[in-house]
RODO-609709 format. One record per residue (C-alpha): residue in three letters; x, y, z. Coordinates in steps of 0.25 Angstrom, whole numbers, plus 2048, in hexadecimal, padded with zeros to 3 digits. Last residue first. Layout:
<atoms>
AlaXYZ
...
</atoms>
This chain:
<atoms>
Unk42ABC8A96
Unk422BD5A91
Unk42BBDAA86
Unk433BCCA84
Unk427BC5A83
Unk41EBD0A7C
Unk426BD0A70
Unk434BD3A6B
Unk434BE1A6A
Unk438BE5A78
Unk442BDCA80
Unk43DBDDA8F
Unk44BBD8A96
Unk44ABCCAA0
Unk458BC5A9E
Unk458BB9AA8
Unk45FBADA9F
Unk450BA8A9F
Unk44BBB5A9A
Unk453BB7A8E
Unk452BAAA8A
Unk443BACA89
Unk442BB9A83
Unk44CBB4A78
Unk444BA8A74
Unk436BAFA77
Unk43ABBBA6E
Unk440BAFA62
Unk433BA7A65
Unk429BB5A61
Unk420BB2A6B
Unk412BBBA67
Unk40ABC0A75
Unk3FDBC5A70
Unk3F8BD4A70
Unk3F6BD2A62
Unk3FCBE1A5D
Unk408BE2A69
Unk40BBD2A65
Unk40ABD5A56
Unk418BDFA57
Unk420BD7A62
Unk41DBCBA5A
Unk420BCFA4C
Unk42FBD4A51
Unk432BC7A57
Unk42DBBCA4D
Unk439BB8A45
Unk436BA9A41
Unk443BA3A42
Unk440BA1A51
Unk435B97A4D
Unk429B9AA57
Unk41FBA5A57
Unk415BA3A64
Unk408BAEA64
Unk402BB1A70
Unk3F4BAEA79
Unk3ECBA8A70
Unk3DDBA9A71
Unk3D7BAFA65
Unk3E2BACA58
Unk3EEBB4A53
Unk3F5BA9A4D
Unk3F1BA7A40
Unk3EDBB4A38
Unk3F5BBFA41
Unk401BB4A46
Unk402BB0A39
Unk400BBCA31
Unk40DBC2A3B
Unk414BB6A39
Unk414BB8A28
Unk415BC7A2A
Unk423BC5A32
Unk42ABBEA25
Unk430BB0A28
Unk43EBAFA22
Unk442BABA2F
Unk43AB9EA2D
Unk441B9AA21
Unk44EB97A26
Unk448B8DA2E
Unk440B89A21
Unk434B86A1C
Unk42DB90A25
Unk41EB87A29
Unk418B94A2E
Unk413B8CA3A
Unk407B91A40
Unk403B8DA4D
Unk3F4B90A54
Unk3EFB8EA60
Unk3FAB88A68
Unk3F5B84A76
Unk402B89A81
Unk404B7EA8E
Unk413B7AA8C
Unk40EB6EA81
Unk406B78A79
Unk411B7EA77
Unk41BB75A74
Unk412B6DA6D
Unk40DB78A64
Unk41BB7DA60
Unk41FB6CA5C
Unk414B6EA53
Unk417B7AA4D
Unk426B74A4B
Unk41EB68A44
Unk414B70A3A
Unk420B79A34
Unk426B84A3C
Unk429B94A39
Unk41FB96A46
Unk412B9DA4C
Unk40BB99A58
Unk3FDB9EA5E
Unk3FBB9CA6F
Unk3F2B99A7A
Unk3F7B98A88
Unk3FFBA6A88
Unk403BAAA96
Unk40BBB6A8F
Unk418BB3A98
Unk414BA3A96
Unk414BA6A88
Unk424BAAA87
Unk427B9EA90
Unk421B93A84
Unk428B9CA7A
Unk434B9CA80
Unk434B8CA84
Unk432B8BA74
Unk43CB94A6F
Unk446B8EA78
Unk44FB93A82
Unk45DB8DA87
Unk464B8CA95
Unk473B89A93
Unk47AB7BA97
Unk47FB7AA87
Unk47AB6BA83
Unk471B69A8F
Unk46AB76A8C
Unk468B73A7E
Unk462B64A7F
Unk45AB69A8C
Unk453B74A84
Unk450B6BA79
Unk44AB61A82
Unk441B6CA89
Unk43CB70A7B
Unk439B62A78
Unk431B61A85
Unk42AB6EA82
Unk426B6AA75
Unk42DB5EA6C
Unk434B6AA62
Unk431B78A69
Unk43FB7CA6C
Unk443B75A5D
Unk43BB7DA58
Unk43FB8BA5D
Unk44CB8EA58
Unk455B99A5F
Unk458B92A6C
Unk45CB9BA75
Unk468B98A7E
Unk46DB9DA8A
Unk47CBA2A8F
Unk483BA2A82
Unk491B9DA81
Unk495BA1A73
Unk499B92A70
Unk48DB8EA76
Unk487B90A6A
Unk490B87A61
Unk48BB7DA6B
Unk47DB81A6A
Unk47DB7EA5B
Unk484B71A5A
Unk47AB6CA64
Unk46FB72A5C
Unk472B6BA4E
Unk46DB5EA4E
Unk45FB64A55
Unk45EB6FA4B
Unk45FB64A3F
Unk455B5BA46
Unk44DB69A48
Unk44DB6BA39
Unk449B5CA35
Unk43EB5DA3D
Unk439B6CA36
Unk43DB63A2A
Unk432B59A2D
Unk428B61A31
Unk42AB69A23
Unk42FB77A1B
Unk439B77A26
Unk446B77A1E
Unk453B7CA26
Unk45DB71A22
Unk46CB77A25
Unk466B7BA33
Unk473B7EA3C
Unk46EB82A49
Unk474B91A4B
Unk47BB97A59
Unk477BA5A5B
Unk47DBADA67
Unk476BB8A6D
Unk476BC3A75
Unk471BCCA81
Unk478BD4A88
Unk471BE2A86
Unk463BDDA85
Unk45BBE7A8D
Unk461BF4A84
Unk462BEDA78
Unk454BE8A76
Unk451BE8A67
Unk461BE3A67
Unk45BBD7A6E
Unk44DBD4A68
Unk455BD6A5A
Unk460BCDA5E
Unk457BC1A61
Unk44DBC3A55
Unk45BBC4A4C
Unk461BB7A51
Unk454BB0A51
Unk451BB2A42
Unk45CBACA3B
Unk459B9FA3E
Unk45FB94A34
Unk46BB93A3A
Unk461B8DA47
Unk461B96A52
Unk468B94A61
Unk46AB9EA68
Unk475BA1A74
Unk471BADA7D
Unk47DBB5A83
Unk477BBCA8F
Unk47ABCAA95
Unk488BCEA90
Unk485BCAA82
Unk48DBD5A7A
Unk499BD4A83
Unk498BC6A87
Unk49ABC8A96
Unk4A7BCAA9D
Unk4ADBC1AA7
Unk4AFBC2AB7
Unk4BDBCBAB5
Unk4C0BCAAA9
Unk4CCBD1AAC
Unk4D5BD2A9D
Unk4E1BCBA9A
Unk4EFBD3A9A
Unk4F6BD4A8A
Unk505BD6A89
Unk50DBD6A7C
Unk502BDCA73
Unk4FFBDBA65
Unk505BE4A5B
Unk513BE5A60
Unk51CBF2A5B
Unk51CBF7A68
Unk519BEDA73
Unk50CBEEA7B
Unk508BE9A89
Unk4FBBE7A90
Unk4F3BE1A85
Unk4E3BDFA88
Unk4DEBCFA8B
Unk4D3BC8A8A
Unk4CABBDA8E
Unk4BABC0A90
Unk4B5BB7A96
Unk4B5BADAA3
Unk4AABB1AA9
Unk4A1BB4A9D
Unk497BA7A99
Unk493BA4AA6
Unk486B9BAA3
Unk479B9FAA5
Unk470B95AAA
Unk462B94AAA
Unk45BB8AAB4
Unk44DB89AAF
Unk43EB8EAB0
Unk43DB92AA2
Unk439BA0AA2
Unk440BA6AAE
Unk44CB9DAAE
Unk450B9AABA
Unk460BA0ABD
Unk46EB9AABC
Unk47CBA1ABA
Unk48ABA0AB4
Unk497BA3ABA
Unk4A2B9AAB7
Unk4ADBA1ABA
Unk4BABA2AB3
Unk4C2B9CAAB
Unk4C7BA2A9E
Unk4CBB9AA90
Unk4C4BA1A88
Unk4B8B9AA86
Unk4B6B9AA97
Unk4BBB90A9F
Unk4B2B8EAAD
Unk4AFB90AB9
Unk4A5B8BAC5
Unk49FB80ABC
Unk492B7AAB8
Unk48CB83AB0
Unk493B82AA3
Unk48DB85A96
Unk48DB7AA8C
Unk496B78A80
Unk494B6CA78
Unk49FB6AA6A
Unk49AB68A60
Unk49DB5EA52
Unk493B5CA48
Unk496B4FA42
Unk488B49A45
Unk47DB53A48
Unk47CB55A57
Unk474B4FA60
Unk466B55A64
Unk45DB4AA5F
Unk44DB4FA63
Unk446B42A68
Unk44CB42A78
Unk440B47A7D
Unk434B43A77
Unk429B48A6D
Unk41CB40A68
Unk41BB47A5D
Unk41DB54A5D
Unk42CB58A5D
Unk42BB51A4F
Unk434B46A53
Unk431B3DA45
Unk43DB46A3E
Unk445B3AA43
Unk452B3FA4B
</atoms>
């Protein structure tokens, strides 16, 4: 793909190259929800019960597929011989209609982060465990891009970076959908606004054709997190050089938000961005962003962990701040229909 196609510039449908590197061999797994029954991993058929509502946020068709029917297979023994170790008789265990993960019993989120992230597992898990009590069942499984080239110190290498991720992200969901999530998030941001809202719906396509399962994107989470805050006017900070901030500003300004001010910390790294220390966003946001008009605060880049500083300048402000790892997760958690308060995690997941 010529590092021409900015996202900006003139974008199309159809520009982005999602085929996967040459010689990597994957195999496509897709969930099923076409039929009545079917063979689980090990080996069981049974039902095929999976179900279907509107999503609440997005407007769409999510569907969850029926990922416990058929588990789980076992047997206990039954008959003993003295002097034997093992058993000479075992009987299989009922499993009636299925069991559920037994850690994530509620909903099974697959993520998707580049190997480079380390900052969206921790927010993630932190927002949960914070939360026990309402999100008992919830989990994660984390699938990584591989990012052997993570230099962003320029337009051209942030390009570069997203033809890499793009190479890669086939590979990635298949050896996600090894662990048979139930929804997807997506764990990196700029690919989500790459091309504005047509790029993001693109993307979306791309992922949901490959694996059959409903995914959120930082972008579409940022866009629905400032609809519950009515927010028209708005100030942006982000770990990207001048071309993601530019692709940030046509998303938004395409689905009806005027971006003030943006201010790109220029990271020169995606390993970089993580090492970002609080203080730095937090003179951003106090010296730069916090101008007379706007209505909230947009942090994109989920390496950039925002969460905690959030929560605490939202209550000192009075302005909504969207941390994009709280909207991510806030988002999902909503479309698959879990409506839990989290506390500590900003005003969208206190007040929406």
């Amino acid at each position: 793909m010529a590092a021409s196609v900015d996202g900006v510039t003139d974008f199309k449908r159809g520009q982005r190259d999602f085929s996967v590197s040459g010689g990597v061999a994957t195999k496509r797994l897709k969930a099923d929800f076409e039929n009545a029954t079917k063979e689980y991993t090990n080996g069981v058929v049974a039902v095929n019960s999976w179900k279907q509502h509107m999503g609440p946020l997005s407007g769409e068709t999510v569907r969850i597929p029926d990922v416990n029917s058929g588990y789980p297979k076992g047997v206990f023994p039954t008959t003993w011989q003295e002097g034997q170790k093992m058993p000479v008789a075992v009987q299989p265990f009922d499993i009636g209609k299925g069991f559920p993960d037994a850690n994530e019993h509620r909903m099974k989120f697959g993520v998707v982060i580049p190997s480079t992230n380390t900052t969206v597992e921790y927010d993630y898990w932190k927002m949960i465990m914070r939360n026990e009590d309402v999100c008992k069942g919830i989990g994660f499984h984390v699938s990584g891009i591989l990012i052997d080239s993570p230099k962003l110190t320029t337009d051209e290498d942030m390009l570069n970076f997203l033809e890499m991720f793009r190479k890669q992200i086939y590979v990635t969901v298949d050896r996600l959908m090894t662990s048979e999530p139930q929804y997807i998030i997506m764990g990196m941001s700029l690919e989500t606004f790459f091309g504005g809202w047509e790029g993001n719906k693109e993307f979306k396509a791309e992922l949901t054709e490959r694996t059959g399962l409903n995914i959120a994107t930082g972008a579409e989470a940022c866009k629905a997190a400032l609809d519950k805050f009515n927010a028209k006017k708005i100030s942006v900070i982000t770990p990207y050089q001048d071309i993601g901030d530019k692709n940030v500003i046509k998303f938004f300004e395409e689905v009806g938000y005027e971006v003030v001010r943006i201010a790109g910390l220029k990271c020169g790294s995606a390993t970089d961005i993580a090492h970002v220390p609080e203080s730095w966003c937090e003179k951003i946001i106090r010296d730069d962003l916090l101008v007379p008009g706007i209505d909230a605060i947009v942090q994109c880049g989920t390496n950039l962990s925002m969460v905690s500083l959030a929560d605490r300048l939202e209550l000192e402000l009075g302005l909504p701040i969207i941390p994009i790892n709280a909207a991510c997760l806030w988002f999902g958690m909503r479309e698959v229909g879990i409506d839990a308060k989290l506390q500590g995690c900003s005003r969208l997941f206190r007040e929406h």
